[in-house]
Every structure is written in C-alpha cells, then in structure tokens.
C-alpha positions as CSV (number, residue, x, y, z in Angstrom):
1,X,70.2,139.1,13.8
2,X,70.0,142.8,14.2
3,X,68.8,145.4,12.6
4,X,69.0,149.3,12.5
5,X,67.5,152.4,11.2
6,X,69.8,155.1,9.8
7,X,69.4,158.1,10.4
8,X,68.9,160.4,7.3
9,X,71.3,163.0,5.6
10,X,68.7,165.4,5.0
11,X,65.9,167.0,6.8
12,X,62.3,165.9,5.8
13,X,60.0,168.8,4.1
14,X,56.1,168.4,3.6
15,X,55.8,166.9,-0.4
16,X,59.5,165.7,-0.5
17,X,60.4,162.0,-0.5
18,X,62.6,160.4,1.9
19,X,64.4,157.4,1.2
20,X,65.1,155.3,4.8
21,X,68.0,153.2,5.5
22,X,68.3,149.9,7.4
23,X,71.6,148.1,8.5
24,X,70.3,144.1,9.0
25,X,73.1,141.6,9.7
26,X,73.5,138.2,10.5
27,X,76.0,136.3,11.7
28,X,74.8,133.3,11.5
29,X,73.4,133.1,7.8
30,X,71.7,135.7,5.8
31,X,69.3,138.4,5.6
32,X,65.8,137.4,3.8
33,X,64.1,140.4,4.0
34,X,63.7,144.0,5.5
35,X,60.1,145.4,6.2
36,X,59.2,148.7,6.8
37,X,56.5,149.5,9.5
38,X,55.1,153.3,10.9
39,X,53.0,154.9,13.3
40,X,52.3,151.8,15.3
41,X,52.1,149.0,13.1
42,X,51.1,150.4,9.6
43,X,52.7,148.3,6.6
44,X,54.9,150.6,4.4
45,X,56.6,148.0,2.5
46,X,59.6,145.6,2.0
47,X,63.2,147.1,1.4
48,X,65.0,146.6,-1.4
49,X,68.9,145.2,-1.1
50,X,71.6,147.9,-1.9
51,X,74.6,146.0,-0.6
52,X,76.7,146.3,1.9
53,X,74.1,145.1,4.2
54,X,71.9,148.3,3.7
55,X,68.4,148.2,2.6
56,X,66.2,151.0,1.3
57,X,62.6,152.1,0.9
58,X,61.2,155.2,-0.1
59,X,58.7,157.5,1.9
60,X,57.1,159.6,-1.0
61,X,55.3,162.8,-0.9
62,X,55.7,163.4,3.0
63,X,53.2,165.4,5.2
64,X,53.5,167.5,8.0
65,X,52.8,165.2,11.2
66,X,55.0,162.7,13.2
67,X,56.6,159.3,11.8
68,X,57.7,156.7,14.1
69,X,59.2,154.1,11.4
70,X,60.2,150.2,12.5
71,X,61.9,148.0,10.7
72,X,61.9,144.2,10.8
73,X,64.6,142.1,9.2
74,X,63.5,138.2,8.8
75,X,66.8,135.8,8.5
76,X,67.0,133.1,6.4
77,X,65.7,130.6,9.4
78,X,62.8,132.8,9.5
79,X,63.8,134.6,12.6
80,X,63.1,138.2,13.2
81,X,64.3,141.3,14.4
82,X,63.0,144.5,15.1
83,X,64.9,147.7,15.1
84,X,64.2,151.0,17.7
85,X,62.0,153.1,16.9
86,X,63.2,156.1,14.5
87,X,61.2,159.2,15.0
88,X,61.0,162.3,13.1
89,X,58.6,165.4,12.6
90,X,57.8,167.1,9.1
91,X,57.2,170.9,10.1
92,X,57.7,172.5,7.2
C-alpha cells in the first residue's frame, strides 16, 4: 500500500483551519483506514473517505509554530503504510 500527503492549495494563517489531504492506494485490496499523526507521534485523528482515493481531516484553529504531519493508511489485511513527512510553518 502507499500512501501520500498532499500538499495544500492555500497557505496556513494562525486561527484558520486547514483541511489535509492523503492519497492511500492499494493494489492488492482496499484501504481500511487513514490516520493522521503530528509533531512526532501526536494522534490527530482518522480521515474521513472522499473518493477517489483521497482522505481528509481537518487541522482547526492553527497556531504559529511548526507541523510535521504523518499519515498512516491500514489495508484491509491490516498492513500499514506510512507517508513522508509533510512540514509546514504558520508565521502569520
């Protein structure tokens, strides 16, 4: 399985909300599950399925500091895979 992190269309501002995309495909069988991990291991939550592969989860209410996000797509055999890291700084 694999899984990716898209990159997002806008740029993140301190109190906005950033929804995060992940492509997770498989092959072999099919998806169970997306989770959403940051800044080295913290639980943010499970994605919800959008289609086309895609699954989505909502940052709310952003700060100013660093985010490294992770995302972990389980398969259907139980399998997982983890995506890079996706990095991003809330300045403003």
């Amino acid at each position: 399985i694999k899984v990716e992190i898209l990159k997002p269309k806008t740029e993140p501002t301190a109190g906005s909300d950033l929804i995060l995309t992940a492509v997770a495909t498989n092959p072999s069988g099919s998806i169970k599950k997306v989770d959403f991990f940051y800044n080295g291991g913290f639980f943010l939550g499970e994605a919800t399925a959008v289609g086309n592969n895609r699954y989505t989860i909502k940052l709310p209410k952003l700060v100013k500091t660093n985010y490294w996000i992770q995302a972990f797509a389980t398969d259907d055999a139980g399998l997982i895979s983890q995506s890079a890291t996706f990095s991003f700084s809330v300045i403003r």
